[in-house]
C-alpha positions, 0 to 999 in steps of 0.5 A: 506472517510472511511479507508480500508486495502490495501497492499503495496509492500516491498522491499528487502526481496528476495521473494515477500512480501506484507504488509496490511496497513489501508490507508485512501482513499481520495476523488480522489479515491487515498489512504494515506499511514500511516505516519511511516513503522515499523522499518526494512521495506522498503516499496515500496512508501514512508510513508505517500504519496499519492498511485493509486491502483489497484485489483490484485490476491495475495497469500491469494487472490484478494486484493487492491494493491498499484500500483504507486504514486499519483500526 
């Protein structure tokens, strides 16, 4: 399947962050989160696991957002 950016929640900032990431979406319509976060970042879901996401309206606009773990 095709790569596409989606954005992932990052934690511990203080205010709303979110991070676009090239995730590789699978066959089930889940996307695999890169295997590594760069140093510093807390991201909401762990490297490299399996995530749903869902459209939402973000500063910049609508984009793909990581909303909860895949099975």
């Amino acid at each position: 399947m095709a790569e596409q950016t989606i954005y992932i929640e990052l934690l511990d900032e203080g205010i709303d962050v979110w991070r676009p990431v090239q995730s590789k979406e699978q066959p089930d319509g889940t996307f695999k989160l890169p295997d590594h976060a760069p140093d510093g970042e807390k991201w909401r879901f762990p490297p490299a696991s399996r995530v749903r996401c869902q459209r939402q309206d973000l500063a910049d606009g609508p984009a793909l957002v990581a909303t909860e773990l895949a099975d």
